[in-house]
C-alpha atoms as one frame of an Amber mdcrd trajectory, in Angstrom:
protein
  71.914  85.941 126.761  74.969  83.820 127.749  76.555  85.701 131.161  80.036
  84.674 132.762  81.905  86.349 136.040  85.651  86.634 136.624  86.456  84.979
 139.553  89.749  84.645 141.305  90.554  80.866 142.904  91.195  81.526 146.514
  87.235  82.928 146.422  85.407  79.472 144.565  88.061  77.178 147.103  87.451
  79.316 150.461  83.287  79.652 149.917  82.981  75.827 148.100  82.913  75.765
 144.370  79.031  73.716 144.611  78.488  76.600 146.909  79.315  79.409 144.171
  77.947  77.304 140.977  74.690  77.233 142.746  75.128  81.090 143.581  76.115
  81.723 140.027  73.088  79.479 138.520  70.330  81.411 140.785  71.932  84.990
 139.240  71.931  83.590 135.873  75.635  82.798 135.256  76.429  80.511 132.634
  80.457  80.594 132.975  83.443  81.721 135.175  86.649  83.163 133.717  88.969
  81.628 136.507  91.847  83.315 136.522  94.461  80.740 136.313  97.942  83.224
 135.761  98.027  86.537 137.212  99.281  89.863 137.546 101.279  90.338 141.656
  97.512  91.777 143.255  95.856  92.662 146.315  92.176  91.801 146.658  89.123
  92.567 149.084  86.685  89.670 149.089  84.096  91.279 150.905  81.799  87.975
 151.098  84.896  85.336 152.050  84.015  83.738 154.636  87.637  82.932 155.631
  90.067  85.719 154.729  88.430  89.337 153.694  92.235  90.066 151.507  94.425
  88.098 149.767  97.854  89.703 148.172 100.301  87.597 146.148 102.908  88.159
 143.313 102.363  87.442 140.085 101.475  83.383 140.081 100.049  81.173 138.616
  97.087  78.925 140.988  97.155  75.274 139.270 100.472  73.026 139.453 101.927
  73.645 135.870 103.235  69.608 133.604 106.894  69.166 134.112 109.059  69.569
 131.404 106.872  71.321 128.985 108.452  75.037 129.650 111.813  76.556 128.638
 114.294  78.973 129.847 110.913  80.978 131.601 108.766  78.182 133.580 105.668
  79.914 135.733 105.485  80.536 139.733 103.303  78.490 141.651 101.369  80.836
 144.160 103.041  80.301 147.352  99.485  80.416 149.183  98.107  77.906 147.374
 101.275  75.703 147.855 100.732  71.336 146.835  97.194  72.124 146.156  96.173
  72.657 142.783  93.038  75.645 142.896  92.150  74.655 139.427  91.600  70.794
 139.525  89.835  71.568 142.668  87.541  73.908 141.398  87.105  72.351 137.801
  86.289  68.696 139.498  83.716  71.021 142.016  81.671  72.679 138.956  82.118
  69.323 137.043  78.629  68.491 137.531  76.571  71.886 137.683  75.383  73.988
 134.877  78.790  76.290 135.037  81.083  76.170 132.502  84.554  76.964 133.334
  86.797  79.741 131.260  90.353  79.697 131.714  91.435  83.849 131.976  95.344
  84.494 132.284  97.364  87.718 132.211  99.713  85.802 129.704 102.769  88.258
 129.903 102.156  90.796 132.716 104.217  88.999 135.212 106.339  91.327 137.678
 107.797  88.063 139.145 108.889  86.758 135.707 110.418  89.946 134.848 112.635
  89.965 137.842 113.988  87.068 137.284 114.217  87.396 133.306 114.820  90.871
 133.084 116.516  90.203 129.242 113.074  89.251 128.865 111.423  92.586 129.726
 110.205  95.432 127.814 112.838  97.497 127.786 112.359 101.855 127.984 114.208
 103.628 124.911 116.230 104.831 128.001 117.228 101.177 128.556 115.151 100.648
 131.463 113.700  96.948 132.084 110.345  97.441 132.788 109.799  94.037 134.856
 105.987  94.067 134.777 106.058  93.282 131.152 107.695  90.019 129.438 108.469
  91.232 126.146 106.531  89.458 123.653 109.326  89.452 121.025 111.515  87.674
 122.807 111.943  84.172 121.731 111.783  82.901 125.422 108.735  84.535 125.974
 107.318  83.035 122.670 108.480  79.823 124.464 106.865  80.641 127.572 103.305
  81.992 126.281 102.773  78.603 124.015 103.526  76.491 126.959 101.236  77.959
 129.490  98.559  77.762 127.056  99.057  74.031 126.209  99.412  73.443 129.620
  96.057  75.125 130.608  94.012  73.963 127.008  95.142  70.040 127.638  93.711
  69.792 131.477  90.798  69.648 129.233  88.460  71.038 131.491  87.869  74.888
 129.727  85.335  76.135 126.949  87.526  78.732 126.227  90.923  79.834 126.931
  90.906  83.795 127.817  94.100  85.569 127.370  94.554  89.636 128.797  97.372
  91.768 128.493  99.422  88.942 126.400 100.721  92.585 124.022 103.173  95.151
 124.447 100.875  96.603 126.942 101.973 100.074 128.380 104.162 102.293 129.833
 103.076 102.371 133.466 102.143  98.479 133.468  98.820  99.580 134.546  99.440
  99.553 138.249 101.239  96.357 139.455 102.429  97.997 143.026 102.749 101.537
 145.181 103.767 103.770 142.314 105.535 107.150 142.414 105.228 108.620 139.035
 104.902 112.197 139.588 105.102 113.365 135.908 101.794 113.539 133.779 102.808
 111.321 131.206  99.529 111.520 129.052  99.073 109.067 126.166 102.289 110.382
 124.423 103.938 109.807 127.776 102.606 106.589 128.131 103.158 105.179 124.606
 106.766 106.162 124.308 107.706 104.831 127.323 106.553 102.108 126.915 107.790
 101.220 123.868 110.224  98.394 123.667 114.075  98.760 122.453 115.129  95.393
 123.757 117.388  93.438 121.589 114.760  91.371 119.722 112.448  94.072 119.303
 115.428  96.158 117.696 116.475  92.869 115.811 113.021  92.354 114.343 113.173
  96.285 113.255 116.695  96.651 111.844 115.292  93.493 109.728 112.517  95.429
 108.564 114.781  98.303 107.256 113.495 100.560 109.852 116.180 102.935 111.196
 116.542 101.668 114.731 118.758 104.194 116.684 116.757 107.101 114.877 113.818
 105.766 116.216 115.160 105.212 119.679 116.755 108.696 119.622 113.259 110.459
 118.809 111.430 108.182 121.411 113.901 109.868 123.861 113.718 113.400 122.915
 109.910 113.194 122.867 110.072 111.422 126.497 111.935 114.378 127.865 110.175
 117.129 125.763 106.988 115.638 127.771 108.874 115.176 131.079 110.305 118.826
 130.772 106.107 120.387 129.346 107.508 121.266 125.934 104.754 118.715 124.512
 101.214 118.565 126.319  99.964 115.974 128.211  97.267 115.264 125.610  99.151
 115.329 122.276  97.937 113.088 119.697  99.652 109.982 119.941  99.257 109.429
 115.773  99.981 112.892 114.921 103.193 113.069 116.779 104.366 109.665 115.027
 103.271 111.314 112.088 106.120 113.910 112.795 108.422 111.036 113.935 108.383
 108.127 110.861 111.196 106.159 112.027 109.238 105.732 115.411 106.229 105.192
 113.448 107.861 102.262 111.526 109.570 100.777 114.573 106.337 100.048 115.973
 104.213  99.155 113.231 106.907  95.667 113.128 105.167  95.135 116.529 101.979
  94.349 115.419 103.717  91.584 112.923 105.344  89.864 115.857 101.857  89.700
 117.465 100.141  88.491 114.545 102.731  85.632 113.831 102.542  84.999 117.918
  98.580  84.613 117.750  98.440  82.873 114.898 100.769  80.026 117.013  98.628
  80.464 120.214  95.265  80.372 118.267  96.414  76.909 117.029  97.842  75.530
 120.612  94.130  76.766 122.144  92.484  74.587 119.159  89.589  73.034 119.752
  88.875  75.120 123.176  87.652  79.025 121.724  90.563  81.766 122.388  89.226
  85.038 123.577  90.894  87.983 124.200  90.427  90.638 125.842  90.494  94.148
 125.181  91.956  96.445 128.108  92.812  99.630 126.457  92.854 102.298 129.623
  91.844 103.190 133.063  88.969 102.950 134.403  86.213 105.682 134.175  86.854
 108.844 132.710  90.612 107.663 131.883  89.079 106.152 128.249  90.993 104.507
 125.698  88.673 102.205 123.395  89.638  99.725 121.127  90.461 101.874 118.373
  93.902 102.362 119.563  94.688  98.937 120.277  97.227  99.590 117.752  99.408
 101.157 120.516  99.629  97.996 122.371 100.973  95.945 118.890  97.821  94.340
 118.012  96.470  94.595 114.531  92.705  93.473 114.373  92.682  93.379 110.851
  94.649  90.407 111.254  93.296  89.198 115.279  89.975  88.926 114.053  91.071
  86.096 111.922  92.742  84.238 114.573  90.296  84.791 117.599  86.755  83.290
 118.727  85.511  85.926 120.852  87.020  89.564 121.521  85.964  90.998 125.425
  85.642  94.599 125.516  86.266  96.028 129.106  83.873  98.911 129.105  84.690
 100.086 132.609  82.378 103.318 132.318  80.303 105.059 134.615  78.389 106.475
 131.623  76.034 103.979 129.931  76.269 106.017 126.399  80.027 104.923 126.711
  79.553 101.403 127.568  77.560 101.378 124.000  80.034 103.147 122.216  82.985
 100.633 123.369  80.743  97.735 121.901  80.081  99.710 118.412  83.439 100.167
 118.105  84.715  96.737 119.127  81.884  95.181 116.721  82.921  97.907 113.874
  86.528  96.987 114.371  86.809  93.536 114.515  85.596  90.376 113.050  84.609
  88.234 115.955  81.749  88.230 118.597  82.047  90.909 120.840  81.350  89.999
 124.122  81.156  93.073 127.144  83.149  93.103 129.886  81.063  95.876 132.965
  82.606  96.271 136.145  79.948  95.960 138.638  81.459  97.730 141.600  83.469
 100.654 143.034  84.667 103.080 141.083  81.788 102.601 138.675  79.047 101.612
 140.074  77.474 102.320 143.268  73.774 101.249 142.907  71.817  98.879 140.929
  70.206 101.571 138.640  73.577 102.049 136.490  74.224  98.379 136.205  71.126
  97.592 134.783  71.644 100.846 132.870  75.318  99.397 131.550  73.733  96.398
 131.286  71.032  97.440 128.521  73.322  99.430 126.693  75.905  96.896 126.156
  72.988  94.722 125.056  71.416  97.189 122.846  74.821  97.916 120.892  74.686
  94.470 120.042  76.982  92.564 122.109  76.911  88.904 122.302  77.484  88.420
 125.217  78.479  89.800 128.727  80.954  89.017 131.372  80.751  90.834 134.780
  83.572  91.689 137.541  84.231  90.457 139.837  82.825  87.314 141.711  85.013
  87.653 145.153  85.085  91.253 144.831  82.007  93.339 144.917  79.360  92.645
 147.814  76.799  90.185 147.766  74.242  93.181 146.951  76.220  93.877 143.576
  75.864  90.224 142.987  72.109  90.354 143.491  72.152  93.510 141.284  73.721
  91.768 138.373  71.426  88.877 139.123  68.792  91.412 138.292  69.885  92.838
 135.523  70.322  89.615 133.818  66.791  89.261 134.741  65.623  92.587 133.137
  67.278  91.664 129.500  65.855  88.274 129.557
């Protein structure tokens, strides 16, 4: 069965990207999802053999082509400086077995937002929430075509890999030291997150959907969860049920998307375009693919447009794991490939990985990607080597 890792640059250039292909090759890695554009993070490599953390801001790690980007135009990672991280490592694995993935957190960009904020998603409050570019605004349209021309024309990836390039949600999923003292819950989460800047309420008022009634009931169901009037755990459909204008306002969402895919999916052509599926927290904190709806995405219409759909099944619980791929295959029309994380906070010991492992297998996915190269000991890369090894 074809296996890739997610790796993160500064761990293939610090170790030597022969070095790692040969690594990967002995564990039975086929391919590494480099991340090329990223999220502002803060990383322990446990096996680097030159810096055990690395933090930067959202970046990207290759030097992007002059003049192909607009009004938003991507940040080199100041670390990395001159060099270019992904022509090194692409001309390292050039002539090993490894096949090289290209995986970018397309619009979750806390950088980008700051300096764009009339780019952001915006609160119903009115809030920019800079973590997010707002994928309905034309510059961002702009922006997310570019970087993947730029990345698909080095010519040097199988696939291009795009996460989090959605409406994503209302806490941004972590992007720095957070206070947020309120259990938001999914109604929490969903509301908040849901975008009222002026091209998402331009695309809406087009639709005929009652804009300002729609903002006005986002608000009131904010505060009636801020203030415990509404549990934690109400229904996110049910209450939109209750509240059609909101309903309608977000259903144009998932238009936008499909119109913005069906661009990308063309711009990726002939590389594949994957995407992946990130629909909670990890653990316990479960939200499969079924309600990838609240993030704007229609599969009806993505499995159309897509080559591959990546399921993150983050779960300590194997019988989960299998139920994220059933769904994911159910759901959409394209090969379903798992994503297990094979470290901390899921896995501790090589038992449940091989466990994970088989049931992701057994459910029927296609294939499997692993995380994370740099980031889990070398014994969690020997245990993935040997789960590989027991599915053979």
């Amino acid at each position: 069965m074809n296996a890739a890792i997610w790796a993160h640059p500064w761990d293939v250039v610090d170790e030597g990207p022969e070095r790692v292909a040969q690594r990967l090759t002995d564990l039975g890695i086929d391919e590494v999802n480099l991340a090329t554009a990223m999220h502002s993070v803060q990383t322990l490599n446990p096996h680097n053999p030159d810096r055990k953390t690395f933090f930067a801001d959202a970046s990207v790690y290759f030097q992007p082509e002059e003049g192909r980007y607009g009004e938003i135009t991507p940040d080199v990672n100041s670390t990395m400086g001159d060099r270019d991280w992904l022509a090194e490592i692409a001309d390292g694995f050039d002539d090993t077995p490894i096949a090289l993935n290209s995986w970018s957190a397309t619009f979750h960009s806390s950088s980008l937002g700051r300096q764009h904020p009339d780019a952001t998603i915006e609160s119903p409050f009115g809030d920019s929430l800079i973590w997010g570019l707002c994928p309905s605004s034309p510059a961002v349209q702009e922006y997310g075509r570019a970087l993947t021309g730029d990345l698909t024309d080095r010519g040097v990836f199988d696939a291009v890999e795009m996460e989090l390039a959605d409406y994503q949600y209302g806490t941004g999923y972590g992007w720095h030291h957070q206070e947020w003292f309120t259990r938001m819950g999914p109604l929490g989460e969903f509301l908040f997150g849901l975008c009222f800047c002026e091209h998402c309420r331009s695309r809406a008022t087009d639709a005929g959907v009652d804009v300002e009634r729609a903002r006005e009931s986002a608000r009131d169901g904010l505060t009636d969860r801020f203030e415990g009037r509404v549990a934690h755990d109400t229904d996110v459909g049910g209450w939109l049920k209750a509240h059609p204008a909101v309903d309608a306002y977000a259903d144009v969402r998932c238009d936008t998307l499909a119109a913005l895919y069906d661009d990308l999916s063309d711009v990726v052509s002939p590389s594949d375009f994957g995407y992946y599926f990130k629909m909670g927290g990890l653990g316990d904190d479960r939200m499969g693919v079924e309600h990838s709806w609240k993030h704007g995405i229609d599969l009806s219409s993505l499995g159309d447009l897509i080559d591959e759909a990546t399921v993150l099944a983050y779960h300590r619980d194997p019988t989960v794991v299998r139920d994220d791929v059933n769904a994911t295959r159910t759901l959409l029309d394209a090969p379903v490939r798992a994503g297990i994380l094979a470290g901390h906070p899921i896995v501790h010991d090589r038992e449940t990985l091989l466990a994970q492992t088989r049931a992701a297998v057994d459910a029927g996915a296609d294939a499997l990607s692993f995380y994370g190269y740099g980031v889990v000991p070398e014994r969690n890369l020997d245990w993935i080597g040997d789960a590989l090894a027991a599915i053979e």
